[in-house]
N, C-alpha and C positions, 0 to 999 in steps of 0.2 A: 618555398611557399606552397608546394603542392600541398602540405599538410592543411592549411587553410583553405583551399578550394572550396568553394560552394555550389550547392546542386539548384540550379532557377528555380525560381515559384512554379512557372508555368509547365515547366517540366516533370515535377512532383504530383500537381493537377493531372496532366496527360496523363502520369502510371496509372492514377490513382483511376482514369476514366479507360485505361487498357482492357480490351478482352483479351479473357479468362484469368481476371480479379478476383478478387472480394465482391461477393453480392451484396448486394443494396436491401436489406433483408427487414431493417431495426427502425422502428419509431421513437417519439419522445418517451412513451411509458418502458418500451423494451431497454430503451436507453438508461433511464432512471433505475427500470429493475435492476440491471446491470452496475450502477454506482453506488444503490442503498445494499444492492448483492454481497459487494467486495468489502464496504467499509462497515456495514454492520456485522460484527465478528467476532473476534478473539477481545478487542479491544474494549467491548461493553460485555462480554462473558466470561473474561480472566482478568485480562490487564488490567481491570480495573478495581479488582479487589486485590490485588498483588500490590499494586503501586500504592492504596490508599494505607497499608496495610504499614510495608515498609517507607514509602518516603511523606506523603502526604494526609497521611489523617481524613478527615470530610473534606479538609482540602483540595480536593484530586478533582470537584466540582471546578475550581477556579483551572488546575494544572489542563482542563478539557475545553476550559474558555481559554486561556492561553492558543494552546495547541489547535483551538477550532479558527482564532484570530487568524493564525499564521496562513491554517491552511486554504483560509475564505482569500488572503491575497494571493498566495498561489493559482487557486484556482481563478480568480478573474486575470490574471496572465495566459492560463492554460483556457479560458474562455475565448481572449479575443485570439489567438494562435490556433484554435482549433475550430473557429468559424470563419480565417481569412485562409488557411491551409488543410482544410479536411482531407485528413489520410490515417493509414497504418502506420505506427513507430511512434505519432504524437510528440512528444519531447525530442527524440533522436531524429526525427524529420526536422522539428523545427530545426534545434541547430545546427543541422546539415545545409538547411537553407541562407543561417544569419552569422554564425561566428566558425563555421569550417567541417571539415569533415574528421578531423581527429576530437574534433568535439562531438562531434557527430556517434561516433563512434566509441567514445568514454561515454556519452550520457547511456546508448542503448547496450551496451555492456551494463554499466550501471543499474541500468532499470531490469535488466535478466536478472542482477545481483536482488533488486527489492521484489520482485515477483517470483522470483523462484524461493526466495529462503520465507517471504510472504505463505507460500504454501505450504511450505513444510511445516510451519511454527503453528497454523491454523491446522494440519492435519494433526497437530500432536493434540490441541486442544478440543478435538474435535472425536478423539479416542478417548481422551479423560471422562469427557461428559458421558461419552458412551457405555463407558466402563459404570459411572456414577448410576447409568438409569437403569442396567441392565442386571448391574450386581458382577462385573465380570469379573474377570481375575486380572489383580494390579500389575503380576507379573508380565503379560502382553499389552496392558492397555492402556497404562499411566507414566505419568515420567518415573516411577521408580523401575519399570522394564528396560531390561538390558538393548533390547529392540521391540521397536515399538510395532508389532501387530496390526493393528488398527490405522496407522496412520496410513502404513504402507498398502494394505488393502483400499481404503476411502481414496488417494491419490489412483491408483492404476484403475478402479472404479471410474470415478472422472476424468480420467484422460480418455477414458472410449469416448465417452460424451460429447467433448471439448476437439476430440478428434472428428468427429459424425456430422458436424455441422453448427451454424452460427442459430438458422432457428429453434434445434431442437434445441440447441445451450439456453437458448433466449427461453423460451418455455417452461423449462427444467427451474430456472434463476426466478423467473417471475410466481411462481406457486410458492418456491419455497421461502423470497423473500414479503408474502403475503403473510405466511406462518410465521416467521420469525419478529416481523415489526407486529403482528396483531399482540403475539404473546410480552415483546419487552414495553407496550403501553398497560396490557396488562398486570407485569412486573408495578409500572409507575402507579396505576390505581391501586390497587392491592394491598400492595407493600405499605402505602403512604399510611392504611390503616396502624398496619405496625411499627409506625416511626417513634421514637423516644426521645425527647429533644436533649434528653444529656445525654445521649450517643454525639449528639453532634456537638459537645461543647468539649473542649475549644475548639476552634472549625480550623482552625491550625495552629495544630500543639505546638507548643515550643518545641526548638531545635535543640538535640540532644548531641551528644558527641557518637561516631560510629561504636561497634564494639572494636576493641582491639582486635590485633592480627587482620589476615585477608593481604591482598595484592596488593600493591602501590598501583599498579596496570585496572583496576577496579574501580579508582577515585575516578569524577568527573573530571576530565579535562581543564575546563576552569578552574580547580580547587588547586590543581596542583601547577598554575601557570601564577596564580594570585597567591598562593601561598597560604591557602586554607585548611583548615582543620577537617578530613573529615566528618560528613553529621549529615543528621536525618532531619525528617520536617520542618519547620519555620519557612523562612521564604526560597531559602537555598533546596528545602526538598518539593517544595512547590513548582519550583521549575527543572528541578531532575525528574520527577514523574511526568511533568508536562512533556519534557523531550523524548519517553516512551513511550507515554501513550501517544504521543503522536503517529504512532505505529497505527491507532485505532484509527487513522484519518486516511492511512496509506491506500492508495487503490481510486480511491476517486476519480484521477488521473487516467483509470484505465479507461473511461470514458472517451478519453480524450484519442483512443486509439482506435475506436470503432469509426471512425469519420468517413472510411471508405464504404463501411456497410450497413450507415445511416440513409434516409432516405431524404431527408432535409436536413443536412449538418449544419448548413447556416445560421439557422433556426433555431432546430432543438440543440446543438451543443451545449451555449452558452444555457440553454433552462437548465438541463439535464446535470451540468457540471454545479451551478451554483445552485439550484434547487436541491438535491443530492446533500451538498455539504451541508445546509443551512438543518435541514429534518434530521440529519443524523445528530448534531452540533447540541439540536434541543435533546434530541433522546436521550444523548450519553451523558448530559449534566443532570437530567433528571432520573434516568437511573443512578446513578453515580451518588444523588443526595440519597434517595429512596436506600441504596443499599450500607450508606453510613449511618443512617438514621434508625434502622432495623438491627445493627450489630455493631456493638463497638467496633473500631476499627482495629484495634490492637489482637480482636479474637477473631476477624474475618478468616477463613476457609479459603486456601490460595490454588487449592486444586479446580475447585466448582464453585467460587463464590456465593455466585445469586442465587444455584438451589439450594445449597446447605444454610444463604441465611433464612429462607421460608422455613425449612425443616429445624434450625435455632428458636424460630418462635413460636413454631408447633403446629407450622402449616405445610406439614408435608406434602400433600396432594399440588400445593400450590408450587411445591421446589420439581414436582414431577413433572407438570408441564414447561418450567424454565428448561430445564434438562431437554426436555423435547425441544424446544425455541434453539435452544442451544444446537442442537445436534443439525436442526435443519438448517440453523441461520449459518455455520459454520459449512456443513457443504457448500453452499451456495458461493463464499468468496474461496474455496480452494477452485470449485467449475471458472468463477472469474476471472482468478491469478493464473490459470492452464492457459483460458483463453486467448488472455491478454499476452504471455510470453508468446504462443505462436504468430500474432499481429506486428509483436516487436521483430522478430526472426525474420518474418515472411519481409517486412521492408528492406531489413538490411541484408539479406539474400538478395532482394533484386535491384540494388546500387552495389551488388558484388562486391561486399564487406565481408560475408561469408560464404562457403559455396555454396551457389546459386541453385543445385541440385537440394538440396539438406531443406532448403525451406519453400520449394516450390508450392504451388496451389493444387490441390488434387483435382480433376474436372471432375469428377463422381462428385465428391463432397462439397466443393469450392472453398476447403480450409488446406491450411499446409499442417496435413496431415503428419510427415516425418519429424519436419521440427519441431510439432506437439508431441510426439510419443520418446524423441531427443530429452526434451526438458520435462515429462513425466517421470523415468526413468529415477534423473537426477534427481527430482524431488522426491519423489519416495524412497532414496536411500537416504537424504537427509532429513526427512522425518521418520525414517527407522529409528535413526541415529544419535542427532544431535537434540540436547536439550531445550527447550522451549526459550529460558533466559538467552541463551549466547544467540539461536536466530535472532529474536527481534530487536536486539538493539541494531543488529546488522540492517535489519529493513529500514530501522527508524534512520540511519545515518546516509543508507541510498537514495530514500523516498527525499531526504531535507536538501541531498547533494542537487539530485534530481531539478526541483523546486527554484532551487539558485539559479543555475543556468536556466531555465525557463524564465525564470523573472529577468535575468540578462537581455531575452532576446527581444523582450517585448520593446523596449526603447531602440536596442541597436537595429530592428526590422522597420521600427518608423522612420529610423534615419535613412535608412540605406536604400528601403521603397517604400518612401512616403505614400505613393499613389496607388497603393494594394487596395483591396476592396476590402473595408473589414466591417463587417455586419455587427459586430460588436467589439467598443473598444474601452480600457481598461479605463475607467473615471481617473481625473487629477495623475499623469502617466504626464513624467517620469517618478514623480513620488510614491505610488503606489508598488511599482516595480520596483524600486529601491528599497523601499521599507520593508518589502515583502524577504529578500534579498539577504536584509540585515537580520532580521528574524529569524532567518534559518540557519544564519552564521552562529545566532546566538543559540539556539535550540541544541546544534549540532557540539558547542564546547560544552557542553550540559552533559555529554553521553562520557563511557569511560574512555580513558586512555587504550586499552584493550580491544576497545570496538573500531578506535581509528588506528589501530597496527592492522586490524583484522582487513577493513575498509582499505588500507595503502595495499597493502599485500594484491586485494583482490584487484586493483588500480592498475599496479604494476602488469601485473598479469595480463590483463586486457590491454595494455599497453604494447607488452611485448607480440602479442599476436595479431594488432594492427601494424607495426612495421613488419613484422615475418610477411606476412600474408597480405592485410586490406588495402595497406598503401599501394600495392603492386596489382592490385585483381580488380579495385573497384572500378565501378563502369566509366567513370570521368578519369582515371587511371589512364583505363586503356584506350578512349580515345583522344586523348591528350596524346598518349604514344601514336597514333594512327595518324594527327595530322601533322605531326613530327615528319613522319615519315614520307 
């Protein structure tokens, strides 16, 4: 039963109120900057013309209301959890506190899995556009490079950043996400000049059958459990693109890990988390129309979507500032996902899940400097590396895994401590928790077969280095052994 242990509430508090922490550093807006940072991204600058392209047509507006539904109950879970427990780890704290510590320890494994391959997939795209504004050469800068250039310089760029402090991050995030949201409202008015409304008809084409050949490892999960045909759009690709771009929602959440260096978590978490989701929710569907309605969907540009489709209708100058948006808006959630992996670290270094040295707090800086420049590292060799496609299904399936358990703990923590304080609490719970829950289960069979070999694998993995190691090191471990003795 040692594997189920759990760490008190008020003990988590206590860390989290320890000197030489995490500073108390972040307000509501820095908070905000920080969740419209991470999730405006790859998700409204690539994935979105990728998906509408191949699985959803004009469609891809609903596949984003889909995907924004799921992730609004998510986050009113990760709302009340993150105004009754304000801390570092967020989801790996919470269920450290309500269903055990090898849950514990699978979620923030997990969440290194969506924040670290989060960064790489956005450093790849964030090379491409580079390449697009600057005229570079595709060799170094685009998915067709053997190694990617760019992605690997922008990640070790921002890991000094991410390394140096929480307010200079905060500063750096809040300008650049000023540029990025001014210029994709700008996309939305713009564009709407050049919409054609038989771009958007049918707004979901019929379902076609795949092309032949390809993987059986490829097909969604669902198709080959139900015994379906391969095939693209209709409703069956409406919710395959839905369970990708759910990637465009991924990060939010990081939010929920600043609690310690908030300065009223009580408060601002719960605005920060659902006000965050709700503005991005609208942007992504009305770009999302804006950019089907400007170019058929069958001829959308899967490298740079949104500037080649201004430069399609012959508004170049207007593709050159998307390009720009792009470039800036995409720094901004790699500086986030750096951030947020160190946050994850630093908590499970000090419940001595991993050693406790590696993720220490620096007193110069007041960030866990090692364990930022640990997972920099990693991420710029896999956005040297790996292809844009194979990350982000990977993030979509951590981020949904993620979400589950969160939505579990929200009901098992009002059972278990009814009398917690919670400054905000999830409307009509248990249902919403539940729903929330079932949604991700269904999001998650939508992804390939391939992505959950890739997802057990990484599982396993983490698995086996909690009994090697965490079960025997962490801090409830050892003195459990102490008062044995």
């Amino acid at each position: 039963m040692d594997l189920l242990r759990t760490k008190p509430i008020a003990r988590i508090k206590a860390d989290g109120a320890a000197e030489g922490g995490l500073r108390r550093d972040l307000g509501l807006i820095d908070l905000v900057g920080f969740g419209v940072g991470i999730v405006i991204g790859t998700g409204i600058f690539t994935l979105t013309g990728i998906q509408a392209k191949v699985n959803a047509g004009p469609g891809i507006a609903v596949s984003f209301v889909v995907a924004g539904v799921v992730s609004l109950f998510a986050a009113l879970c990760y709302a009340e959890l993150a105004s009754a427990v304000p801390t570092a780890g967020s989801a790996y704290t919470y269920a450290y506190a309500t269903i055990g510590e090898v849950f514990a320890w699978i979620i923030g494994w997990d969440l290194l899995l969506e924040f670290g391959l989060g960064a790489a997939v956005v450093s790849r795209s964030w090379s491409g556009y580079l390449a697009d504004l600057f005229g570079l050469p595709p060799s170094l800068f685009t998915e067709e490079a053997p190694v990617n250039v760019g992605a690997i310089a922008i990640i070790l760029v921002l890991g000094l950043v991410a390394a140096f402090g929480i307010r200079e991050s905060a500063r750096v995030t809040n300008g650049l996400v000023l540029v990025k949201v001014g210029i994709s409202v700008f996309v939305v008015i713009v564009g709407a000049f050049f919409v054609t409304r038989s771009n958007l008809v049918p707004f979901i084409p019929e379902s076609v059958p795949a092309a032949a050949g390809g993987s059986a490892l490829d097909r969604p999960l669902i198709e080959t459990v139900l015994g379906g045909a391969p095939s693209h759009y209709g409703m069956a690709g409406i919710l395959t693109a839905a369970a990708v771009v759910f990637f465009a929602y991924t990060g939010f959440e990081a939010v929920a890990n600043l609690g310690e260096e908030s300065k009223r978590p009580e408060r601002d978490m719960p605005r920060a988390l659902i006000g965050t989701l709700l503005a991005c929710t609208l942007l992504y569907v009305l770009v999302s129309l804006v950019l089907t309605g400007m170019v058929k969907y069958t001829d959308i540009d899967e490298s740079a979507p949104l500037s080649k489709a201004f430069e399609f209708v012959g508004a170049g100058w207007a593709g050159d500032l998307v390009a720009v948006a792009a470039v800036a808006g995409l720094t901004s959630v790699i500086l986030v996902e750096l951030v947020t992996m160190g946050r994850i670290g630093y908590a499970m270094g000090r419940d001595g899940l991993i050693p406790p040295a590696v993720a220490r707090v620096s007193p110069k800086h007041g960030t866990p400097v090692r364990f930022t420049v640990l997972v920099v590292i990693v991420c710029a060799l896999l956005g040297g590396f790996v292809p844009i496609e194979k990350l982000s299904e990977m993030v979509s399936i951590g981020a949904l895994f993620a979400f589950l358990l969160v939505s579990l703990a929200v009901p098992v923590l009002r059972r278990t401590k009814p009398d917690l304080k919670r400054p905000f609490r999830v409307p009509f719970s248990p249902v919403i928790p539940i729903l929330s829950g079932l949604a991700c289960v269904a999001l998650m069979t939508n992804l390939a077969i391939a992505t959950w070999l890739r997802f057990l694998v990484w599982f396993l993995l983490g698995l086996a280095i909690y009994l090697l190691y965490g079960r025997r090191h962490s801090v409830l471990a050892r003195e459990a052994a102490a008062e044995k003795e």
